[in-house]
N, C-alpha and C positions, 0 to 999 in steps of 0.2 A: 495674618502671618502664620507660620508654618512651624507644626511641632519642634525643630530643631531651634527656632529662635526662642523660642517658647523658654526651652530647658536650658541655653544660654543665660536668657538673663534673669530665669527664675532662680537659678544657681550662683549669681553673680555676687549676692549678699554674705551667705554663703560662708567664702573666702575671708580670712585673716592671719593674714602670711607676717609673722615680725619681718621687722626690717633694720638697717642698717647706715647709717654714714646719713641720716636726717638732721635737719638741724630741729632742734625742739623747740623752739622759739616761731617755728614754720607749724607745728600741730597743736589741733585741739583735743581737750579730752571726748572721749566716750565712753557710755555705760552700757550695759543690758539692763530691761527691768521686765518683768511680766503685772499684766495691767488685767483686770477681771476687766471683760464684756459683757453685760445680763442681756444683751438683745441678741449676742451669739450661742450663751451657756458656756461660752468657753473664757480663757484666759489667752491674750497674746503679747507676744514679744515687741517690746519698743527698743529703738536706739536713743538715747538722750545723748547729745550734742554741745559740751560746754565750753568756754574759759579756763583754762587750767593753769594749773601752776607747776613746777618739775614734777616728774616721777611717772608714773603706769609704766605699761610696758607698747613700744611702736608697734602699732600695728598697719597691714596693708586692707582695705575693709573694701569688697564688690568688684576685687578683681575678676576677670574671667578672658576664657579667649576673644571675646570681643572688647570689653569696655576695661579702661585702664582703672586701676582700685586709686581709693583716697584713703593720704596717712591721715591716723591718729593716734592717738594714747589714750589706752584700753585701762580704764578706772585709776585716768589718774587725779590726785587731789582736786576740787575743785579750786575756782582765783576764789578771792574777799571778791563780796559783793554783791548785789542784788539785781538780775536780771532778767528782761521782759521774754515772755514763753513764746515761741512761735509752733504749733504744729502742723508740720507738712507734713501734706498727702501728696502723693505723684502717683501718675501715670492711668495708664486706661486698664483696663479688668486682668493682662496679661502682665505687665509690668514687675519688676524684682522691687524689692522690699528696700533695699538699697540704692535703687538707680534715682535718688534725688538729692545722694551724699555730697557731692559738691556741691551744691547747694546751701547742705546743713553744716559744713565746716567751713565755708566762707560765713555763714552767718553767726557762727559761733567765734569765729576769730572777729566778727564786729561787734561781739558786746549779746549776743544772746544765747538762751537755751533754745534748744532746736530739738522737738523729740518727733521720731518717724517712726510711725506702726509697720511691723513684717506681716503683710495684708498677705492672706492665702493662696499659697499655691493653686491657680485654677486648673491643674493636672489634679487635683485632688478632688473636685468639686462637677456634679452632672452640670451639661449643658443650659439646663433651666435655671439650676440653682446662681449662676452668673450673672443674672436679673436681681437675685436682690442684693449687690455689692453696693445696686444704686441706693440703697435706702440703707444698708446696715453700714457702709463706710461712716455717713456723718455721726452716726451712733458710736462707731470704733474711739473719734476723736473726742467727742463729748468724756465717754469714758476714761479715755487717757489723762484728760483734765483733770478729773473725781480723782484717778489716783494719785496723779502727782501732789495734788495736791493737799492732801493724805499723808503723804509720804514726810515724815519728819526728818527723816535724811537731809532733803530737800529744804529745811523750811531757812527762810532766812536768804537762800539762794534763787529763790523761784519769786517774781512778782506776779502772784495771782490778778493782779487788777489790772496789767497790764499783759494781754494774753490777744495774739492774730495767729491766722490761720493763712498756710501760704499754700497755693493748691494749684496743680498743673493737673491740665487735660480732664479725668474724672473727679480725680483730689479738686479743682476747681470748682465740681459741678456740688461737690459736696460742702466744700467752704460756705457759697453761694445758700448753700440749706442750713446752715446754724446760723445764717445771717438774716436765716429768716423766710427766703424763697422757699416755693414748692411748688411742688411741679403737677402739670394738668395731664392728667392720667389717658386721658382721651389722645390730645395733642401727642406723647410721650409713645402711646400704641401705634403712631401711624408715623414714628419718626424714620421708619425704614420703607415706607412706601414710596414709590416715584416721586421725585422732588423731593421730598425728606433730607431733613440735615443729620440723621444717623452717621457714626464712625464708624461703630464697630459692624454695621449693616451686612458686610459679608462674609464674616464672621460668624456670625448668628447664622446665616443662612445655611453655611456649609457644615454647622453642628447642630440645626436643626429645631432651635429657641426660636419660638413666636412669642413676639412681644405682647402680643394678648394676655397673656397668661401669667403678666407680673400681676402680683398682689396691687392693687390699685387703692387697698386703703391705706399702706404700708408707706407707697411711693407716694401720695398725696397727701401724708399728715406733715405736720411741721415738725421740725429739729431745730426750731429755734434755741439758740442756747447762749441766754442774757452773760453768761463770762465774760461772751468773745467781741474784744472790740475794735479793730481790725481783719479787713480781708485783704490779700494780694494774690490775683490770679494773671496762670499765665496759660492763654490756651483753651480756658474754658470747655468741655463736650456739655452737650444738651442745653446749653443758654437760653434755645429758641423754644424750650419745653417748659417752661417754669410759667404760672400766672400772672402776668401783667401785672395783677392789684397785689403781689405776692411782693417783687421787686420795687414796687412804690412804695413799700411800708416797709424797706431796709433801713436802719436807721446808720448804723455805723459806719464808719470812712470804708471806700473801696476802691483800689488801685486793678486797673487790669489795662493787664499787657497781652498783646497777639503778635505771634512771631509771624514775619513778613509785611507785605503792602498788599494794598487793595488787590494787587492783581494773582498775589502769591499764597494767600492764607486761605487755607483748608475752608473750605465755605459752613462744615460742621463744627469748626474751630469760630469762625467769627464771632468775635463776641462785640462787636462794633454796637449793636443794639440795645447793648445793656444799659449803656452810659445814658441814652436817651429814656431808662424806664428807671433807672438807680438814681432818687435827686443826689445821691452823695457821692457817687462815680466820677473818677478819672479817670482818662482813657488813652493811654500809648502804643508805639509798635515799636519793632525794632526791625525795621526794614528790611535789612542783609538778611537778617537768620528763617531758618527755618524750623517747623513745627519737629524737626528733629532732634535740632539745638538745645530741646530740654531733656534730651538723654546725657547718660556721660561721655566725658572724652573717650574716642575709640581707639583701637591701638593701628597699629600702621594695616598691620594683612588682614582687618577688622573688612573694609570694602568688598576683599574679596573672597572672601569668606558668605558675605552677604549673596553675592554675584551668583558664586556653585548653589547656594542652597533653593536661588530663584526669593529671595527674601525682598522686603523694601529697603531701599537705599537708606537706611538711618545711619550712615557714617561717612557718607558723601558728604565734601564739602566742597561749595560753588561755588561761596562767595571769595571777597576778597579778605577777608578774617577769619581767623579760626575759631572752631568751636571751641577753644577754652579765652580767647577773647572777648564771643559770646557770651561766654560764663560771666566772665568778671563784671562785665556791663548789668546783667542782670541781677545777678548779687550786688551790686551796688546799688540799684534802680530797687529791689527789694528793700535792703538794709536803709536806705535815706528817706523811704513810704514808712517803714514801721519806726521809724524814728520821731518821726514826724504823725503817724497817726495814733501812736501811744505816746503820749508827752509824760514826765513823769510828773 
């Protein structure tokens, strides 16, 4: 994709416009927290996602000229009650820190916490250094864990024992690695060669990143992280790079979804393969939508917008539903797996 989509929807987070004339009973709350990373040296910003009860203040959270924002209420009290953690990751190296918030407020209006890292502006970061998101993301998440649950604000509200990781596209590839998988370093260097199931392949090419040159002990150690005990992916990148014997020793429940049918789904998206190397895997689709459908809703001149700047179609809709139809199906198809794979 192209610099301008780039700053679209890396700016999309961003945004938190109050609002007006909502019914509060329609939003959930949100917080900010800052969470230490010792494998970044830094500290970064999460969104926590909950249950609430009246008050904060409305906010509009990831508006921008393309993609419409999602209300919430900005620290408001949290409900009574003790609630299972889900932390999503979304989207691929380019992605806003925010574009998986419908997501995280359909699943907080179903009964859980929902906290999502503001992963780094790649405008900020050299072309190589984009190589290791693949290994420092599932570290990001692990970390967020340590501090929530640290966090005595929290206690009481958070069920540490009951904790899934919900992951779109890269966020997937990284769920998939505190679950245990790692990835074949070998395999992973030639994923952009002819025939190769690389994404972000041209990408790489035109900023000049040879995948050779990732840390290969970095990307092939494990991130296993006995917390976590549920995964839900939708979308998967890199599924066909992880070790065979790596995915047969998953032990906890795994739901995964791919947006489309056989004849439609991104072939470096397919994650059809898994189910047959995870003994614990499920494996659905959702046939209408598309690998696009896990962005946010777009706004009406969102299309063409895309159109002038020569971008990819991510706000085209084909089918015969909409992509906030999509939404609610998949938030539901979520919220009934972690229901179900966290029992209390």
């Amino acid at each position: 994709m192209k610099h301008t989509l780039f700053l679209l929807v890396a700016t999309a987070t961003v945004v938190m416009l109050p609002l007006t004339q909502i019914k509060a009973t329609d939003i959930v709350g949100v917080s900010n927290l800052s969470v230490p990373v010792p494998a970044r040296h830094e500290t970064m910003q999460i969104t926590l996602w909950y249950p609430p009860t009246a008050g904060g203040t409305e906010m509009l959270i990831g508006d921008n000229a393309l993609f419409q924002g999602v209300t919430a209420r900005l620290n408001a009290p949290a409900a009574a009650g003790s609630w299972p953690l889900i932390l999503l990751s979304h989207g691929g190296l380019k992605s806003g820190p925010n574009i998986g918030a419908w997501m995280a407020s359909r699943l907080a209006a179903s009964g859980f916490a929902v906290a999502m890292l503001r992963q780094p502006d790649p405008h900020t970061q050299a072309p190589q250094e984009l190589l290791d998101e693949i290994w420092l993301r599932p570290a990001d998440l692990s970390a967020t864990l340590t501090a929530l649950e640290a966090d005595m604000s929290l206690s009481g509200r958070i069920d540490t024992k009951r904790v899934g990781v919900l992951g779109f596209l890269v966020g997937g590839t990284s769920a998939l690695a505190l679950a245990g998988a790692r990835f074949d370093s070998e395999n992973f260097m030639r994923s952009c060669d002819p025939g190769g199931t690389g994404v972000d392949c041209a990408d790489f090419a035109r900023t000049g990143v040879d995948l050779r040159a990732v840390d290969a002990s970095r990307l092939a150690r494990s991130h296993l992280d006995s917390r976590i005990r549920a995964i839900f992916l939708v979308d998967p990148e890199l599924s066909a790079n992880f070790t065979p014997e790596s995915l047969a020793d998953i032990s906890v429940p795994v739901d995964i979804v791919n947006l489309g049918n056989a004849d439609t789904i991104w072939p470096g998206l397919n994650a059809a393969g898994l189910a047959g190397r995870i003994a614990t895997a499920n494996y659905d689709t959702v046939p209408d939508a598309t690998r696009y459908d896990a962005f946010s809703e777009c706004k009406n001149d969102a299309p063409d917008i895309l159109r002038k700047e020569g971008e990819e179609p991510l706000c085209d809709e084909t089918g015969d539903r909409s992509r906030k139809e999509i939404h609610e199906q998949l938030a539901a198809m979520a919220a009934a797996a972690f229901r179900r794979m966290l029992p209390r």
